[in-house]
C-alpha positions as CSV (number, residue, x, y, z in Angstrom):
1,X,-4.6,-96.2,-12.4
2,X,-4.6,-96.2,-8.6
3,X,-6.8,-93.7,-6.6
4,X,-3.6,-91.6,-5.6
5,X,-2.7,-91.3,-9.1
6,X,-5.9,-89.2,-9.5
7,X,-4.9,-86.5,-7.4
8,X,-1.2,-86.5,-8.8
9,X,-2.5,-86.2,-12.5
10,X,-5.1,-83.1,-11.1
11,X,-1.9,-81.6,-9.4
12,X,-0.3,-81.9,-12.9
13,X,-3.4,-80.5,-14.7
14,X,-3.7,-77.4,-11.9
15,X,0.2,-76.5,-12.7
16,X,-0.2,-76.4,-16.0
17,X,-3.4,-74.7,-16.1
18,X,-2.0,-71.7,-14.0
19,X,0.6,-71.0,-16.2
20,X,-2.0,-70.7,-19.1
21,X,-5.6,-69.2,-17.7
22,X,-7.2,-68.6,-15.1
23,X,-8.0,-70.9,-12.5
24,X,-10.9,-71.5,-11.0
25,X,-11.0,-74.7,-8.8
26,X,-10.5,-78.4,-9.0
27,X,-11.6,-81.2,-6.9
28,X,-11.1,-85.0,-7.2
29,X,-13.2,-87.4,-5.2
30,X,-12.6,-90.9,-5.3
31,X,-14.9,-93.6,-3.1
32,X,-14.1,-96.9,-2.1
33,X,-14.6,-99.5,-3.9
34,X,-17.6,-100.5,-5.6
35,X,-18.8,-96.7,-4.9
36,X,-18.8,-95.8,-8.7
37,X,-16.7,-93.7,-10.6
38,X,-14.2,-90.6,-9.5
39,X,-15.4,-87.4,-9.8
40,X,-12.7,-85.0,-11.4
41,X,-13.4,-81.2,-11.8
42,X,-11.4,-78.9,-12.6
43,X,-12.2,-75.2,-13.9
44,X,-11.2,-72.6,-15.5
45,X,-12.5,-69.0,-14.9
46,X,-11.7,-65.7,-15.5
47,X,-13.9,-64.4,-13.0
48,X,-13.8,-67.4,-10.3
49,X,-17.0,-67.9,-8.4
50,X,-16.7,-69.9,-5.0
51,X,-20.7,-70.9,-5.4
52,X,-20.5,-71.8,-8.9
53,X,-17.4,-73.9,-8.0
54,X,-19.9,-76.1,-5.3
55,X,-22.6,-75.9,-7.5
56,X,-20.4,-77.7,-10.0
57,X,-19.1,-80.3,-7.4
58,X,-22.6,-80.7,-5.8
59,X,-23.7,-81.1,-9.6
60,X,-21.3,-83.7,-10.4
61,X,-21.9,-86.0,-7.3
62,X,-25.8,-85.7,-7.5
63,X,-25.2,-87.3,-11.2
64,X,-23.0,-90.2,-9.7
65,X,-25.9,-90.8,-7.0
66,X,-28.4,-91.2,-9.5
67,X,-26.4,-93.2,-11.7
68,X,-25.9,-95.3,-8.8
69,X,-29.6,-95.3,-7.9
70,X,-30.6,-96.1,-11.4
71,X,-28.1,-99.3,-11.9
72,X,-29.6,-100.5,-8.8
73,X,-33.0,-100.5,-9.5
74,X,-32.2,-101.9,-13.0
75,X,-30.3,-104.6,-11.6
76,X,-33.5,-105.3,-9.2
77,X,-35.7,-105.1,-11.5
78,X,-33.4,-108.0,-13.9
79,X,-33.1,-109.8,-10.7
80,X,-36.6,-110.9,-10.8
């Protein structure tokens, strides 16, 4: 799937979404290349909270930093 695609399928997701609950953000961040994985979000809420929305994203790209971090220092310590 190519990086644009990403945001088309959320766009599809967000549509459908609104017609069924409440939404409460999305956000799709894709890096370059050899930068990991894209980060999707999207969420539903009754009661949207902006904060708990950056929270979530903040969250999400901590997790991809450390899993970054930790391959790296796996792959160092197998370099040896």
């Amino acid at each position: 799937m190519s990086n644009s695609a990403k945001f088309s399928e959320m766009a599809k997701k967000i549509d459908h979404v609104e017609s069924v609950a409440t939404f409460g953000g999305a956000a799709v961040i894709v890096p370059p290349p050899g930068g990991g994985d894209p980060v999707e979000i999207l969420m539903l809420d009754p009661m949207p909270d902006v904060a708990m929305f950056w929270a979530n994203v903040i969250t999400k790209c901590q997790q991809e930093v450390q899993r970054l971090e930790n391959a790296s220092v796996q792959g160092f310590r197998t370099a040896r």
